[in-house]
C-alpha positions in Angstrom: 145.2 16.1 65.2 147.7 15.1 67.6 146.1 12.7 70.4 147.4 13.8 73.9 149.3 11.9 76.4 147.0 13.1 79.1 143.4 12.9 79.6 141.5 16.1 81.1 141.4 14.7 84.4 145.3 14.6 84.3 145.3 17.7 83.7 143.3 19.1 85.9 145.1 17.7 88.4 148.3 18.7 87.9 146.4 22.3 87.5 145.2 21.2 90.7 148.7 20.7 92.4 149.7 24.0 91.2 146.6 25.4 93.1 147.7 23.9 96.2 151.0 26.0 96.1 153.5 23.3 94.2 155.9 25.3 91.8 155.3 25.1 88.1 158.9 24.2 87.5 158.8 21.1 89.6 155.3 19.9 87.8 156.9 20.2 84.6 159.3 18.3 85.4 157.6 15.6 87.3 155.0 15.0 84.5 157.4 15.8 81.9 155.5 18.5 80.3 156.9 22.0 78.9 156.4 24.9 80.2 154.3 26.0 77.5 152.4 23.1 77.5 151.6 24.1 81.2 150.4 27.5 80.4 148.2 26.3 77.3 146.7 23.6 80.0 145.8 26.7 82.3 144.8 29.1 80.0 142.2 26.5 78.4 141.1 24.2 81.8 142.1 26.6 84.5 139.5 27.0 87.2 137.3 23.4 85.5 136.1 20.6 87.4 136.2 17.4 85.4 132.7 17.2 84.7 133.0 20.8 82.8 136.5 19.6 81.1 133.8 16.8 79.6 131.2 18.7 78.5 134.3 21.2 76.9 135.3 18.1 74.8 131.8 17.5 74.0 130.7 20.8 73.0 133.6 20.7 70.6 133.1 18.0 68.9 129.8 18.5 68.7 130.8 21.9 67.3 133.1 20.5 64.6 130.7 17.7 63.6 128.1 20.8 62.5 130.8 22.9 60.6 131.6 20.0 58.5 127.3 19.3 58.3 127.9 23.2 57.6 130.7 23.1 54.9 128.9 20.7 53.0 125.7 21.6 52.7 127.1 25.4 51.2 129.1 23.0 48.7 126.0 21.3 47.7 124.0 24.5 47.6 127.3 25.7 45.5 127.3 23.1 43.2 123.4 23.4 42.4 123.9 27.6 41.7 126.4 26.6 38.8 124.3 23.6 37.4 121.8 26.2 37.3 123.3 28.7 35.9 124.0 27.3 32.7 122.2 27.2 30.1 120.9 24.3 28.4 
């Protein structure tokens, strides 16, 4: 996964500006971010504080650390139904 060039609290800042009435266009452009890349920003940390944009991050990796606990334990349990299975 890509690492991005801003932290959260970057972002929510600049979600901040755009709050306070500055036009999208011109923070774009002053932090050198798409316009897409705007909208994805709002869509995912619009209306966060920085403490909730940390516990997001958090709560996600926390959340992919048990799928991968998840995915192997069914591969184990996988591997044991067709060890079983056969006969000896």
């Amino acid at each position: 996964m890509k690492r991005s060039r801003f932290t959260e609290e970057q972002i929510i800042g600049v979600l901040k500006e755009h709050e306070l009435g500055f036009k999208t266009e011109d923070l774009c452009r002053k932090h050198g971010i798409s316009l897409a890349t705007f909208y994805n920003w709002k869509s995912k940390y619009g209306g966060m504080d920085v403490s909730e944009a940390k516990r997001l991050k958090t709560l996600e990796a926390e959340n992919s650390r048990l799928k991968k606990l998840l995915a192997d334990a069914m591969l184990d349990n996988s591997a044991l139904k067709d060890l079983l299975q056969k006969k000896w």
